[in-house]
Phi, psi and omega in degrees: 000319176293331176301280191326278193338320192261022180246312169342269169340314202289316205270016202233331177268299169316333164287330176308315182271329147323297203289296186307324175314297185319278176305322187294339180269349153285014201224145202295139175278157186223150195262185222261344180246359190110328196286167193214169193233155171088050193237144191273002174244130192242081191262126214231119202264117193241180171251291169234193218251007178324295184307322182290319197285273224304333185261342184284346166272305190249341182296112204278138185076017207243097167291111166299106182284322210261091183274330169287314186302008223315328173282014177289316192114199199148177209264152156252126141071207164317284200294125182305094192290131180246094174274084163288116182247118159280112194279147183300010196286124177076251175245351199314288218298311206277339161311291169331320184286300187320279164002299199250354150258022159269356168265042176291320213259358200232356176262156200274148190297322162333315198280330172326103135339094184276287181242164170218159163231151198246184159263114145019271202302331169230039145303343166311298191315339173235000172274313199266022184259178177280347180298333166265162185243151190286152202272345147309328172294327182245042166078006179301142187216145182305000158274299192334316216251001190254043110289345158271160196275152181338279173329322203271315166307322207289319212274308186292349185244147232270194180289354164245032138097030178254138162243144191229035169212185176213135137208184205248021147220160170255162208213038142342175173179161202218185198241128191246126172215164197278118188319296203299316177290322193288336199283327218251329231258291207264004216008045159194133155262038180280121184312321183298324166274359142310306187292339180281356200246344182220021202276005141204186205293265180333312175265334159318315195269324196299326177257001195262315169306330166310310215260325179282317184290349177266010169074027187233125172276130166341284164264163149286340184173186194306321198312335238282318198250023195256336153250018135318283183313315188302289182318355218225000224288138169244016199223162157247175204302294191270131180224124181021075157072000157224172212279110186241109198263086165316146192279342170292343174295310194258022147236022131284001164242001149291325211274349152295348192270328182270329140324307163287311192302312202248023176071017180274330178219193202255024195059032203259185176205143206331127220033009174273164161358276197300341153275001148281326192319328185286326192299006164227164207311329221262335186281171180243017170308121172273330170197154192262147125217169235148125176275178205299316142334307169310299174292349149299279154310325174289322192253014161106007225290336188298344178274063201339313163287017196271117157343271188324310172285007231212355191058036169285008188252140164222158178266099162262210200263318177090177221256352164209116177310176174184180170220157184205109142095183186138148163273133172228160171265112152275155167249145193279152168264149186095000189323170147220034177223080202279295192319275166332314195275328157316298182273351143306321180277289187326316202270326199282326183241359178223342168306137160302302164325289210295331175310316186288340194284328175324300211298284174345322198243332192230011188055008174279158160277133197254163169284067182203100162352283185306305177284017190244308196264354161273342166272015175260343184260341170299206160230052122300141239193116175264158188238337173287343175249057152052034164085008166279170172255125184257339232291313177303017175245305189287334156332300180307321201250016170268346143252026151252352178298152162212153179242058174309305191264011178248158189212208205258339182259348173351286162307307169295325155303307187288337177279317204266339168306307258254273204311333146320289217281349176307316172320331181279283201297329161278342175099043174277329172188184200269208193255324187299313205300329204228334164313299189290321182309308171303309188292334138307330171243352149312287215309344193259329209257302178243066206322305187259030163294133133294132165230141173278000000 
């Protein structure tokens, strides 16, 4: 009787350990990090609707609910995709974010932060928090990731060497000017010979004087060239702990100070009026500068009366390399569609088709070497640069970029230096006058930088 009792038992405890087995397996697994699989809502917090147009074009196995709609969503497989979008003005999107992910670990799982995109100018600010997950963790492996460029790893990954983002374009940039002004100026608007009118800082003002005497302003405004510089940098914003002002900062605001003074651009400033008015014929802008978004998106190409709908631009290298802007795909820590997110960073950032298929349909520079310098030997054709091939421009100068030097105050050092030094550039005040006005506003932005 006791043999049975204790077989009883026995045979009692194994169903038990059964049933937890059982149940665990109804229930999502979680990794070391937290993030978990099986979950039926895939929620991905954006700015605008870029991403979405990029997954609804290319993402394989990705159902569209919405077709007028790219922020509608759609089915992955099972799981439902939610796109909640906050516009980027000021701060609104990262505020938002901020928010929904410190109730991330108190949210109903449906409810769960998946993915977020952060921008360049503060990614640092969320690469280097707990909030994002090293993109290993939702299985991605250095062959998956080793066709992208550098830089692009460089910018997402945090001060202990994790990287915690992905994305499916390089955002290179080169100086876009207008064929019709180099042919009547310059008598050619052969890029090579284009490139040659700017190929440093000293012959860029050189021609800009050419160009004020044919009654054409060089730029459109202060902004134009400031991340040429800002990029170019040998310092960061900050060095132990105090407040540091590079010397390429402080020769974009001689070379705006001279610009303005001397009639080379229109005082305008970045997206106003008066600094668009050049992307049509009646304006008198001679070059933009931009990376391949920018031409696509920036310049009006949608405007029959547009410089840009008309193929009127061409591209060179300009007078420094650089980069401007970009997206990466985080994955949220606390996900619980580890498996979805995974398989979205393989197809959206490392598949090749799909990258090339990216360049073909949207005119980005996609991240994937290989499929950047092969489509630089085709007869692929940008139609806003008059049927020119940019990719061998931006390929070049998208493996030269580096970021040795950005850090968490970037954004807020560069807007409010900028916004400062317009005071100078207008004559509003002198330059030490618009120096103290900026350092008054770290102190105030950032209490514990010193600043002298």
């Amino acid at each position: 009787m006791k043999r049975v009792t204790k077989l009883l038992s026995l045979g009692l405890v194994l169903m038990m350990v059964v049933g937890m087995l059982s149940a665990c397996g109804d229930k999502k697994d979680e990794n070391a990090d937290g993030a978990t699989t099986g979950g039926k809502v895939l929620n991905i917090r954006v700015w605008n609707d870029e991403f979405a147009k990029r997954m609804r074009d290319h993402m394989p196995g990705y159902t569209v609910t919405d077709k007028e709609n790219p922020l509608g969503g759609g089915m992955l497989g099972d799981v439902k995709v939610v796109f909640t979008q906050v516009e980027n003005k000021g701060t609104a999107y990262q505020d938002a974010l901020d928010a929904a992910l410190e109730k991330q670990g108190d949210a109903k799982d449906d409810e769960k932060v998946d993915i977020f995109l952060v921008e360049a100018d503060y990614a640092a600010k969320y690469i280097e928090s707990s909030y994002a997950l090293d993109v290993h963790t939702v299985g991605l492996t250095d062959s998956d990731l080793a066709n992208q460029y550098q830089y692009t790893k460089d910018a997402v990954t945090d001060s202990n060497g994790v990287l915690k983002g992905v994305s499916w374009q390089a955002c290179p940039a080169g100086l876009i000017y207008r064929r019709d002004i180099a042919e009547k100026v310059l008598g050619t608007d052969d890029p090579e010979k284009v490139q040659e009118a700017v190929k440093d800082w000293a012959t860029f003002t050189a021609t800009a004087e050419t160009m004020k005497g044919e009654g054409y302003a060089m730029v459109a405004g202060y902004d134009d060239t400031f991340r040429v510089f800002s990029n170019n940098v040998t310092s960061k914003w900050v060095v132990d702990g105090k407040l540091n002002i590079d010397a390429q900062l402080k020769a974009w605001v001689d070379q705006t100070k001279e610009f303005t003074d001397k009639g080379y651009n229109n005082k305008a400033s970045l997206w106003d009026d008066n600094w668009s008015s050049g992307f049509y014929p009646e304006g008198n802008v001679f070059c933009y500068f931009g990376p391949a978004w920018f031409i696509d998106f920036s310049m009006k190409a949608e405007a029959s009366k547009s410089v840009a709908a008309q193929g009127g631009w061409g591209l060179v290298e300009g007078p420094q390399g650089y980069f401007w802007g970009g997206t990466w795909i985080c994955a949220a820590a606390g996900t619980d569609n580890a498996d979805e997110i995974k398989d979205i960073m393989l197809a959206m950032t490392c598949n090749e088709e799909v990258m090339t298929n990216i360049v073909k349909k949207d005119n980005d520079f996609a991240n994937n070497k290989a499929a950047m310098e092969a489509m630089a030997k085709t007869d692929y054709t940008s139609k806003v640069l008059g049927g020119q091939n940019p990719l061998s421009i931006f390929a070049a100068a998208a493996s030269n970029v580096e970021l040795k030097y950005i850090s968490t105050y970037d954004q807020g050092c560069n807007e409010s230096f900028q916004k400062a030094m317009k005071d100078y550039f207008d004559g509003v005040c002198d330059y030490e006058t618009a120096l103290t006005n900026f350092k008054n506003t770290i102190k105030a932005k950032y209490p514990a930088i010193t600043v002298e």
